[in-house]
N, C-alpha and C positions, 0 to 999 in steps of 0.2 A: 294178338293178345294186347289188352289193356295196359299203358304204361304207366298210367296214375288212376287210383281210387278215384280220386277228387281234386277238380281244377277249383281253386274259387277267385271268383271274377270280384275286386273290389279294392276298398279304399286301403291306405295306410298312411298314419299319420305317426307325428312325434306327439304325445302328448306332453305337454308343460306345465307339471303343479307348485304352487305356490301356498303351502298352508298360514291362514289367518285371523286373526283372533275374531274378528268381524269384516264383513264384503264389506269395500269402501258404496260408501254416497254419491250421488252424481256431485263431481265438481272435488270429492276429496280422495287424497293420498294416506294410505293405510303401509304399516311395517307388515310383511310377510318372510317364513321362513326361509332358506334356502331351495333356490331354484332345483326339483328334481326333473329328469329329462328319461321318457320311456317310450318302449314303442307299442304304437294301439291303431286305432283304426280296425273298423269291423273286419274287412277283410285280412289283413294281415294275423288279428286275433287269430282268428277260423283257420285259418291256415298254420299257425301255432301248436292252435289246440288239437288238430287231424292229424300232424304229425307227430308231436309227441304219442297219441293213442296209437303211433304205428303206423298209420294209412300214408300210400304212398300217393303224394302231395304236391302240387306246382298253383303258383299265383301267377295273377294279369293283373297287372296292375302300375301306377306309375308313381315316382319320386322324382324330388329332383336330384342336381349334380352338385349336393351339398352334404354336410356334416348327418343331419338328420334326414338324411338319403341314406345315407353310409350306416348309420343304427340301426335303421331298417332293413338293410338287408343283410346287414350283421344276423342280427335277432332271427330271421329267417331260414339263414344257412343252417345257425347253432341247433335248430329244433330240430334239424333237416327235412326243412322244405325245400321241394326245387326252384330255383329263383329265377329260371328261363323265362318266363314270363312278364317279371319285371323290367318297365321302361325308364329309361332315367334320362331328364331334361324336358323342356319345354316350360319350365314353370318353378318356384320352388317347394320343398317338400310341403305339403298339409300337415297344419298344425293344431292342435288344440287347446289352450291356453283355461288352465282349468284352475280356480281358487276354491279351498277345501278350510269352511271351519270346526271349528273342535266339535261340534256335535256331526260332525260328517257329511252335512248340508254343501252342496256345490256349486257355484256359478260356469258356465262353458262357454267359450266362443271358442268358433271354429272358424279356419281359415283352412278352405278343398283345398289352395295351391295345387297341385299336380293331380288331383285326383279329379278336378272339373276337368281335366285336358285327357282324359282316358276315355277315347271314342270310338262309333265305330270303324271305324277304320283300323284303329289297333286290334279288335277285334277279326275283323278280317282278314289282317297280315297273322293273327295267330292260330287260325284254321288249325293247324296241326295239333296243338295243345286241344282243342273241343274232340278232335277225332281220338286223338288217344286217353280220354277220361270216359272210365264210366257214369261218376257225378258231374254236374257241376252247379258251383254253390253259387247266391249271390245276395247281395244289397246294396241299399239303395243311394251310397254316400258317395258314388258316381254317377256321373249323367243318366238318366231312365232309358234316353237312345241308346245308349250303348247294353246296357241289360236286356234291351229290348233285340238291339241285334246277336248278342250272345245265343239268347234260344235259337236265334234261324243257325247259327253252327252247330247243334248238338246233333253229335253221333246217334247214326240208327243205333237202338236197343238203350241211349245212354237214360241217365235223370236227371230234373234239372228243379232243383233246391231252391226257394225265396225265404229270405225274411226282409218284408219291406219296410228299411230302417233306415233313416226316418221315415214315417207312411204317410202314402198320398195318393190319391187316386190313380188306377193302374190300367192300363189299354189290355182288352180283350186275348189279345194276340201273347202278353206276358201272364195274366193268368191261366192261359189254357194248357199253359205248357207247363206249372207246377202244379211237383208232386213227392214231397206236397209244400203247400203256399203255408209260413210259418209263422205266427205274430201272436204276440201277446194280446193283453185286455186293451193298453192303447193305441195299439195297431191295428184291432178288430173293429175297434168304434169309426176312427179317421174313414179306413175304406169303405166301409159300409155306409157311413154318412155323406162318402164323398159318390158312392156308386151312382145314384141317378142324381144328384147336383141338387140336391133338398138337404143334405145336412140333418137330415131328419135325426130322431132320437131316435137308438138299433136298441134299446132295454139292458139289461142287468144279466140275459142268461146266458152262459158260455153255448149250452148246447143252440140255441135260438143261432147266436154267432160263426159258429160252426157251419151250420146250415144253409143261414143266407149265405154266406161268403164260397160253400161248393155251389151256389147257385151261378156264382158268377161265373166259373167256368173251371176252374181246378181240382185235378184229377181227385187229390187229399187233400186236407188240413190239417193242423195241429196249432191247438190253441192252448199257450204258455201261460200257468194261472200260479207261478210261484209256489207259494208254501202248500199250493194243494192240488199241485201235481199237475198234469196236462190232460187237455182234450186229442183224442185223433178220431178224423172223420172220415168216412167215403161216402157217396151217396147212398149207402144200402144203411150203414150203420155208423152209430159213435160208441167210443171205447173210451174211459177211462184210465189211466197211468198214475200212479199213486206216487206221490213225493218222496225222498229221499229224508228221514230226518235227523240234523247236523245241527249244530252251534253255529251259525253263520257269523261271521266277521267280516264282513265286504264283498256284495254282490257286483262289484264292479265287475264288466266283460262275461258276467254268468251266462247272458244268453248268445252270448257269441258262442261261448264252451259248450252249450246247448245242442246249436246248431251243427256248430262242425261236427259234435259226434253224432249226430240222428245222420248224418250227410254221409259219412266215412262208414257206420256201419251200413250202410245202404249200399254202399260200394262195394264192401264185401258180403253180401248178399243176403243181409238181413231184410226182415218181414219188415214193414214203417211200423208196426207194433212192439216187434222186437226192440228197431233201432230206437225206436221214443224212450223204451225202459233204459236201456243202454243210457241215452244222454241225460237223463234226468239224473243216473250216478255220478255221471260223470261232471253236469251240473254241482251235484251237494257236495265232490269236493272242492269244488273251486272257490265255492262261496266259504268254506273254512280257512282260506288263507286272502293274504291282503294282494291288492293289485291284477290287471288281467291276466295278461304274458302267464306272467311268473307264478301264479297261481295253478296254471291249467297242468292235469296230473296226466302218465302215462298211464299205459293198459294195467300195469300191474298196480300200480295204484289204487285204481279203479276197480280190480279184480278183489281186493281186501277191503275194500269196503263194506 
């Protein structure tokens, strides 16, 4: 028997915001609020958000032997996630250093620390973790080799989840293996543009996007169109998913909350028609409160909606 729903293979960071009344200028120094300290990173999100909905949960992923190593895997426990998978040392934690002005506008710099040093070879030492998930999730805020070697671990019968975030062009061998490959409007353009090395313009139509992108080799798709719901494809057909409608107040980590739930109900042995409805609720409440984490709702939550 299957010990986790859903492994997800990824990043975790602390992120670090600083709200201000205006971004500084090259060369100048700006007053900002007090320092707040959270934890994010896509993967660790998804892993957040899969556990609270109940799915039983483990990450791979790595921090360092610091303070915001220690948040991190805080934050993980308390959702109950399993944190067997978590490596700590080699590097220090990834950071995000994020300034937030009053109209909501944000500047990011990111430092991987620990999350460039998640390779394959951790991967490999963690064979047991891929054998006992029926999912497993991923992105792209770790090295591509190492997601690249992830699918060569996946359990016979298992499934194996992308949203390629940040997007960049993707080797054959990692598309063929999602199902389905998950990305918004600017993640459909980058790969598609980036497919044959032309950069070419892919057009305006989600369904067009769809299409080409199961050309490249992925079992599904699903293409995240925000306020007007999602695409899911296979090569025979495309389906529509109709949005969820909410008062949004901060879309921050929405598609991470997305993701994990299309992933987790997959687990439990949802249709990818089904799970896409599932996560798109479980999307519009997240975007009704502020911040990622802390935002993402459980099943019952989700069930009152």
């Amino acid at each position: 028997m299957d010990e986790y729903d859903l492994l997800v293979v990824g990043s975790a960071n602390a992120d670090l915001v600083i709200g201000v009344e205006r971004r500084p200028a090259a060369g100048e120094t700006v007053l900002g609020s007090d320092l707040a300290v959270h934890p994010g990173g896509k993967g660790a999100n998804q892993a957040v958000a899969a556990a609270r909905l109940g799915a039983r949960t483990a990450l791979l992923a790595r921090v360092g032997d610091d303070a915001h190593g220690r948040l991190l895997l805080d934050a993980q426990r308390a959702a109950g996630v399993d944190p067997v998978g978590v490596l700590v040392g080699g590097a220090p934690t990834g950071v995000a250093l994020i300034t937030v002005d009053p109209s909501g506008d944000n500047s990011i710099v990111v430092s991987p620390g620990a999350n460039g040093r998640l390779t394959p070879e951790d991967v490999r030492a963690a064979a047991g973790l891929f054998q006992a998930s029926r999912v497993v999730s991923a992105q792209l805020e770790v090295p591509l080799e190492t997601v690249v070697e992830a699918v060569r671990h996946l359990a016979p019968g298992s499934r194996f989840v992308l949203n390629p975030s940040p997007p960049r062009p993707l080797p054959r061998e990692l598309l063929e293996a999602c199902d389905p490959l998950i990305v918004n409007e600017h993640e459909a353009k980058v790969i598609l543009a980036g497919a044959d090395g032309s950069g070419a313009d892919v057009g305006e139509d989600p369904q067009g996007w769809a299409r080409a992108l199961l050309a490249l080799g992925p079992r599904s798709v699903v293409v995240t169109l925000g306020a007007e719901g999602a695409l899911v494809a296979w090569p025979e057909r495309v389906v529509r998913v109709p949005s969820v409608t909410v008062d949004a107040v901060d879309t921050t980590g929405a598609g991470d909350a997305f993701t994990a739930a299309l992933a987790c109900r997959l687990g439990a042995g949802a249709s990818l028609q089904e799970a896409a409805r599932y996560a798109a609720r479980v999307g519009a409440v997240a975007v009704t409160r502020h911040g990622a984490q802390e935002s993402y709702p459980t099943a019952a939550e989700v069930d009152a909606l």
